[in-house]
C-alpha positions in Angstrom: -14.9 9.5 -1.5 -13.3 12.7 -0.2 -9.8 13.2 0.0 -10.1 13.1 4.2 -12.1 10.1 3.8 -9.4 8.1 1.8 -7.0 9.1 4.2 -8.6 8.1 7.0 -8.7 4.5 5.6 -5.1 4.4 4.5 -4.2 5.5 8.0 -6.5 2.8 9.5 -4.7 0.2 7.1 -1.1 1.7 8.2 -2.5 1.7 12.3 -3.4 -2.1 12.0 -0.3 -2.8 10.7 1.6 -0.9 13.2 0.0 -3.1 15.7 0.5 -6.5 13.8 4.0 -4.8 14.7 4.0 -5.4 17.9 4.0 -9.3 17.0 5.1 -10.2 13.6 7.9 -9.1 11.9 7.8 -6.0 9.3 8.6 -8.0 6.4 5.9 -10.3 7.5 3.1 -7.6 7.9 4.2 -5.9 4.9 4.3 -9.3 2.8 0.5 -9.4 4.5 -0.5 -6.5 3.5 0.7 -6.5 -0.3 -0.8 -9.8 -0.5 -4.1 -8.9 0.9 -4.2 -5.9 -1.4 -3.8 -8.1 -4.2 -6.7 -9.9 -2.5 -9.3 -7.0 -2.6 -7.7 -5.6 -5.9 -8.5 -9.1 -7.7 -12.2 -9.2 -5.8 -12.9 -5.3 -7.1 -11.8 -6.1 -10.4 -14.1 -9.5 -10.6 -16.8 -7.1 -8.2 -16.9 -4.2 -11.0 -16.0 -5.6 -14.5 -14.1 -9.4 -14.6 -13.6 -9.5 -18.6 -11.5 -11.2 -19.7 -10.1 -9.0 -22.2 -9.4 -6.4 -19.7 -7.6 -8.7 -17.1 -4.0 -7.9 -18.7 -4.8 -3.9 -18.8 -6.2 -4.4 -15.3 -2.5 -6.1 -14.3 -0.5 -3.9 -15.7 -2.6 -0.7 -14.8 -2.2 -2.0 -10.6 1.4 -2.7 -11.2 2.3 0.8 -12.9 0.4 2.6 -9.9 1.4 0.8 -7.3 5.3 1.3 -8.5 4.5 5.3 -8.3 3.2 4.9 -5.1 5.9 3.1 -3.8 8.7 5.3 -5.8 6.6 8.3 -4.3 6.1 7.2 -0.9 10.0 5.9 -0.7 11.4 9.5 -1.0 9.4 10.9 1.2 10.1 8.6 3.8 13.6 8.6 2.9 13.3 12.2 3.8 11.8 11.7 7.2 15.2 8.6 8.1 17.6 11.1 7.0 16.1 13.7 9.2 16.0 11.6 11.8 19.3 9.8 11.5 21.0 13.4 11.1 19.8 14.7 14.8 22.6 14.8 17.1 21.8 12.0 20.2 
């Protein structure tokens, strides 16, 4: 997978939520989303290896990334609202 090609499918993750949006509330798309990546996270893992021994590795290795990704992603954005929130309007 290139690079363009895994942004393309974050992006069509983060557009379908945008329009679950438009009828549920954020917390409730993004408690939809986490859990259905937990979903497909536990299928790959059963899809691709499913030993037992490497279930705890395979926990703790999803949690550690996903914590970057959210520390990572959070000051970005946080970059972007306090942009935003400073405009005069």
């Amino acid at each position: 997978m290139t690079d363009a090609e895994f942004f393309d499918a974050v992006d069509a993750f983060v557009n379908l939520a945008n329009e679950l949006n438009n009828k549920l509330d954020t917390s409730d798309v993004s408690a939809a989303l986490m859990y259905a990546a937990a979903r497909y996270n536990a299928f790959n893992f059963f899809a691709t290896d499913g030993s037992p021994e490497n279930e705890m590795p395979t926990y703790k290795g999803y949690a550690e990334q996903y914590q970057a990704l959210l520390q990572k992603n959070m000051l970005e954005l946080r970059k972007e609202f306090d942009q935003a929130n400073s405009q005069p309007g």
